[in-house]
Every structure is written in structure tokens, then in C-alpha cells.
C-alpha positions as YAML, in Angstrom:
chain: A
units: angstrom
residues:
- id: 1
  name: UNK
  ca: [-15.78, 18.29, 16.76]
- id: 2
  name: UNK
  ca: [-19.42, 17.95, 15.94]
- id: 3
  name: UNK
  ca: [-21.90, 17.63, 18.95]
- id: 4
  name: UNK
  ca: [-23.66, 14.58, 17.53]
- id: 5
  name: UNK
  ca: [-22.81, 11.09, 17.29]
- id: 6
  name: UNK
  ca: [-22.73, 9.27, 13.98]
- id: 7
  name: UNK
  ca: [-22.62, 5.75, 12.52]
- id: 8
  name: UNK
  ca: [-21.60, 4.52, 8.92]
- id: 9
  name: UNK
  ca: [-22.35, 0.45, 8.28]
- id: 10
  name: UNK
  ca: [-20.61, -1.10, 5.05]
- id: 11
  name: UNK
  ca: [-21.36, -4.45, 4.01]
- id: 12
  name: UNK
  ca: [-18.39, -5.22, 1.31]
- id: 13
  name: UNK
  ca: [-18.15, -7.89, -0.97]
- id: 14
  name: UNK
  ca: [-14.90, -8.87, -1.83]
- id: 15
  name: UNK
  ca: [-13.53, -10.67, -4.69]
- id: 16
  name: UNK
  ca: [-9.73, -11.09, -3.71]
- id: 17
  name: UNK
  ca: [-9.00, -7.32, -5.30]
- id: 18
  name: UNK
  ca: [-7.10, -4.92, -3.50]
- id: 19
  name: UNK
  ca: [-8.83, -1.77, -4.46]
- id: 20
  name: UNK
  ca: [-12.14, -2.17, -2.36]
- id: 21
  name: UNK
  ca: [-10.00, -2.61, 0.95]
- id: 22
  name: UNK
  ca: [-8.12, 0.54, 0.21]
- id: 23
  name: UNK
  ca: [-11.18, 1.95, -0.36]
- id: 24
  name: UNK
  ca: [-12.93, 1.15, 2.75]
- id: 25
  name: UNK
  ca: [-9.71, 2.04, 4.64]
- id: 26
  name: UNK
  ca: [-10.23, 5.73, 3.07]
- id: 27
  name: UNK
  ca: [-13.26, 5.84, 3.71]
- id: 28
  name: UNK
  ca: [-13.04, 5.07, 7.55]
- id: 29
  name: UNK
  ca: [-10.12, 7.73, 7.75]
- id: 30
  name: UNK
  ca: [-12.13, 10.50, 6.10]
- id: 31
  name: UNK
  ca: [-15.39, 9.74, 8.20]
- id: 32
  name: UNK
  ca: [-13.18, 10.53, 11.10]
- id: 33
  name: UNK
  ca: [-11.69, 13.78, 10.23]
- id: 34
  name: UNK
  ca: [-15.27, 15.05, 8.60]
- id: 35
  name: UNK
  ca: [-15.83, 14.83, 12.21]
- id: 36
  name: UNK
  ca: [-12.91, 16.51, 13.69]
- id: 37
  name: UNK
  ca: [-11.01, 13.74, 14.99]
- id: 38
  name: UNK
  ca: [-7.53, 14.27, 15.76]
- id: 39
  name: UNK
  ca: [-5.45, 13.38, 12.98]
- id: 40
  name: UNK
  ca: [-3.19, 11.24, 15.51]
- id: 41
  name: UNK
  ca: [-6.11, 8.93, 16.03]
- id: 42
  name: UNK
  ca: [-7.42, 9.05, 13.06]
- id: 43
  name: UNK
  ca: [-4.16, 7.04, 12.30]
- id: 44
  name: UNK
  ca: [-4.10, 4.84, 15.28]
- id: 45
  name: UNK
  ca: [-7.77, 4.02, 14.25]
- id: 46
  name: UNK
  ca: [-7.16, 3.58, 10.84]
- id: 47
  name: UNK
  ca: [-4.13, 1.61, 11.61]
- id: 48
  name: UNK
  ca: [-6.32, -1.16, 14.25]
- id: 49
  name: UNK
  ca: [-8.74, -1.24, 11.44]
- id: 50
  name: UNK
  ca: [-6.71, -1.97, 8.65]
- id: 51
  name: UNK
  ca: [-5.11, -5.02, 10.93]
- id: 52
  name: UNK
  ca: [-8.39, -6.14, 11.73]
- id: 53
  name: UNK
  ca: [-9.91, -6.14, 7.96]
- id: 54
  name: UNK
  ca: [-6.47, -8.10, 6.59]
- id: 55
  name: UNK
  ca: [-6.80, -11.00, 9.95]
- id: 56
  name: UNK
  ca: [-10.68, -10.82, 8.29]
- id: 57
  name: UNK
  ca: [-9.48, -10.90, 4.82]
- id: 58
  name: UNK
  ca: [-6.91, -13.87, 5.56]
- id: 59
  name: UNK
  ca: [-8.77, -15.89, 8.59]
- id: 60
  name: UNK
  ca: [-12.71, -15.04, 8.36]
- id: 61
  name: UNK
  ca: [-13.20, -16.14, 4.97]
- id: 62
  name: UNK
  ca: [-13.74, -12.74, 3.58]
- id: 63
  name: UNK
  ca: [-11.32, -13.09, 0.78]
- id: 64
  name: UNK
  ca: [-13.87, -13.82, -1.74]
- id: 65
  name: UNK
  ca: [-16.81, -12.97, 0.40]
- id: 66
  name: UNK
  ca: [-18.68, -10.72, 2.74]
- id: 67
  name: UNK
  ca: [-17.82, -8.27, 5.07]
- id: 68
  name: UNK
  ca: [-19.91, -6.03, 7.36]
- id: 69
  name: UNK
  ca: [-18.14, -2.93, 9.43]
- id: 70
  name: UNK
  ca: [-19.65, -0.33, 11.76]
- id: 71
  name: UNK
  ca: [-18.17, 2.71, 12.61]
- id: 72
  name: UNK
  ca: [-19.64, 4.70, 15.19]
- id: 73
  name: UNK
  ca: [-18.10, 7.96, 16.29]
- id: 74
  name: UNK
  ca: [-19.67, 10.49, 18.89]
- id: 75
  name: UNK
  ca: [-17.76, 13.28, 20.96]
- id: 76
  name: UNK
  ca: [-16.19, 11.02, 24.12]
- id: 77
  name: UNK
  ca: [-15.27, 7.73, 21.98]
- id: 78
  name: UNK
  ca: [-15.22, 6.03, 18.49]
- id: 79
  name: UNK
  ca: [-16.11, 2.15, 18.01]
- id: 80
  name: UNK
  ca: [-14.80, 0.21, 14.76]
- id: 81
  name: UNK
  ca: [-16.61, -3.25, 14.37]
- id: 82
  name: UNK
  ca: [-15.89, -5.93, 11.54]
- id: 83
  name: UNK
  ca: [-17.86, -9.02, 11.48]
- id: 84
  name: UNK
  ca: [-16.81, -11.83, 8.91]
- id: 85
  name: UNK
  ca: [-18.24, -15.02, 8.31]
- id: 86
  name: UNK
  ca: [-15.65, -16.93, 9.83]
- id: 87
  name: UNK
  ca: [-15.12, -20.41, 12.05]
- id: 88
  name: UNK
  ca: [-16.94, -20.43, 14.97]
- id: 89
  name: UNK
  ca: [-13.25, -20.60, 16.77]
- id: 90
  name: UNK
  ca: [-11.51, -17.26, 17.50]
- id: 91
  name: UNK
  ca: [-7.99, -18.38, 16.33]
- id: 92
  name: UNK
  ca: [-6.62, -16.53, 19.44]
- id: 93
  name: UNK
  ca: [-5.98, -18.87, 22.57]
- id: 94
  name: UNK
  ca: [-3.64, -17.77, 24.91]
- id: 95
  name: UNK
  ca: [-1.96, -14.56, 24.36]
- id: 96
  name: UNK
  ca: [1.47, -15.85, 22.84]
- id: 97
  name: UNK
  ca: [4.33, -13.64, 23.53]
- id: 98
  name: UNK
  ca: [5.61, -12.08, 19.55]
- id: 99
  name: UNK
  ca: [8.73, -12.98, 18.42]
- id: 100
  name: UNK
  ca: [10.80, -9.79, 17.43]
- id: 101
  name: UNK
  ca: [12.30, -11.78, 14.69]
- id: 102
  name: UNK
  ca: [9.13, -13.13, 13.04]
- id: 103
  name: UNK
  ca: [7.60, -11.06, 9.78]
- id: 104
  name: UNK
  ca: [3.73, -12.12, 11.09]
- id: 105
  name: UNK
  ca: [1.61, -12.46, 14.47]
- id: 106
  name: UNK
  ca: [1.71, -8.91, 15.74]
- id: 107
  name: UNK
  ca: [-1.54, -7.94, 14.91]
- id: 108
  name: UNK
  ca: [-3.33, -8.73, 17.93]
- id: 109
  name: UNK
  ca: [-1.02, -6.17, 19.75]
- id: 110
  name: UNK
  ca: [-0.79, -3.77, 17.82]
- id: 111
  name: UNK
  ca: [-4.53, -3.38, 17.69]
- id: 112
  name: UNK
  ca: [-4.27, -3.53, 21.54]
- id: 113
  name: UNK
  ca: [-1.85, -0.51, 21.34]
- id: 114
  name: UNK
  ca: [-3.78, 1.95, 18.94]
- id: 115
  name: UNK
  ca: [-7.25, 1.31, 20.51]
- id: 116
  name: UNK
  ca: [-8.46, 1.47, 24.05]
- id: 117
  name: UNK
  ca: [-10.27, -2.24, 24.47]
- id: 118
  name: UNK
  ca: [-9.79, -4.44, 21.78]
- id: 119
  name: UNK
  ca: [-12.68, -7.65, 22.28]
- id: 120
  name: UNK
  ca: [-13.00, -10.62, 19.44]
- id: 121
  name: UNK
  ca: [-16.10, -13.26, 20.12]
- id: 122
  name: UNK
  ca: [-17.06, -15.70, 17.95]
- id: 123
  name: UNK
  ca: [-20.47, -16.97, 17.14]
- id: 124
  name: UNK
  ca: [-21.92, -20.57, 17.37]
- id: 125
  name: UNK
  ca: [-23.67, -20.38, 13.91]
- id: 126
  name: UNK
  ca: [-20.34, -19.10, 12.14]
- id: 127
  name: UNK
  ca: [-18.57, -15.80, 12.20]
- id: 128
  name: UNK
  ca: [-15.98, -13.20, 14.50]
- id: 129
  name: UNK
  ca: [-16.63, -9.98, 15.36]
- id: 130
  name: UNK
  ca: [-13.76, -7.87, 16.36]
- id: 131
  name: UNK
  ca: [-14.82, -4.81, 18.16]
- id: 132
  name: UNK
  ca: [-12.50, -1.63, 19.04]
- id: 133
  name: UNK
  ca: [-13.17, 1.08, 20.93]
- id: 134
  name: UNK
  ca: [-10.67, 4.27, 21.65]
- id: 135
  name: UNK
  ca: [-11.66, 7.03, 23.88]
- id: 136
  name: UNK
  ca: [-11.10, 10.94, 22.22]
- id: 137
  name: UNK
  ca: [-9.37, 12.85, 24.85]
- id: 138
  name: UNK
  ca: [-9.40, 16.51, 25.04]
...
């Protein structure tokens, strides 16, 4: 692992194409291992993230719109940020308990399981920002 910390920031435009949210889910796997992550959480990561980006995609308006992500990585942790211009109304409530026999709502959990803290706020003026953090353990 490198010594240094490091941040990438994306702001993504999105048109309802596929290919640019592939991309950016390449792109957040190979930042990690250019920095010796473990390939284990590289996937876990990868895996939160690309949850995250499709709730964005589907419930923050970033379908046909803008996206902005962070990705900050130093020795002891690694933070993954998305911030879309949603409602100002995190869809999230109560936790409500997954059905094992439903195809959809698992999302929130299994973010919760791949990362270490897991925190969604939403702005007055418009927008959610779903923050992850999980902690690189030697």
C-alpha cells in the first residue's frame, strides 16, 4: 500500500446509457488496487458503490442528469461519496425489515454489510449524499 492518501472526484453526466456507469464502476475498482487495496474490499467497495450509484440512478434524479462522487483512499480507511440532485427527503424512514422473497429493497443492507458506516442526509435546497466509509485492516 502506498503511504499517501489520495482522492479522485467525478462529476458524470448521464443520459440513461449504461456504459458510463460501468465505467465509473471500473474506474473506482482500479483506483483501489493502483493503491494496493485488498482485492476482497476492493469488491465489497465496489459492490456498496455500485448499490449506491443505481438507488442514485433510479431515486436522485440522476438518470438523465448529474452526478458527483468522491473517492478518497489513504492507508487506515477508504470513503466513497455520491451526491445526486435528488428530493430533499431521504426515501429511507424507518429501517424496514427485507423480505427474503422480494426481488428489490435490499440495498440499504447490503451497503451496511460491505462498508463500515453507511450515513445518507439530505439537503434543504435539493439533493442526497450517501457517504461510506470501510476501515483497511492489516
Amino acid at each position: 500500500m502506498t503511504a499517501h492518501g489520495a482522492t479522485l472526484h467525478q462529476r458524470l453526466l448521464f443520459d440513461g446509457r449504461p456504459e458510463p456507469v460501468r465505467a465509473l464502476r471500473n474506474l473506482v475498482a482500479s483506483f483501489l488496487r493502483d493503491r494496493g487495496v485488498p482485492d476482497e474490499v476492493v469488491r465489497a467497495v465496489t459492490l456498496a458503490f455500485a448499490e449506491a450509484l443505481d438507488n442514485a440512478i433510479e431515486h436522485g434524479g440522476s438518470a438523465n442528469g448529474e452526478l458527483d462522487v468522491w473517492l478518497r483512499y489513504s492507508p487506515r480507511f477508504v470513503v466513497v461519496s455520491l451526491m445526486d440532485p435528488g428530493s430533499d427527503k431521504v426515501p429511507l424512514g424507518r429501517p424496514v425489515a427485507a423480505d427474503a422473497n422480494a426481488e428489490r429493497g435490499r440495498g440499504f443492507a447490503l451497503m451496511n454489510r460491505m462498508m463500515d458506516s453507511v450515513r445518507v442526509r439530505s439537503y434543504p435546497h435539493g439533493g442526497t449524499r450517501v457517504s461510506m466509509l470501510r476501515y483497511l485492516r492489516s
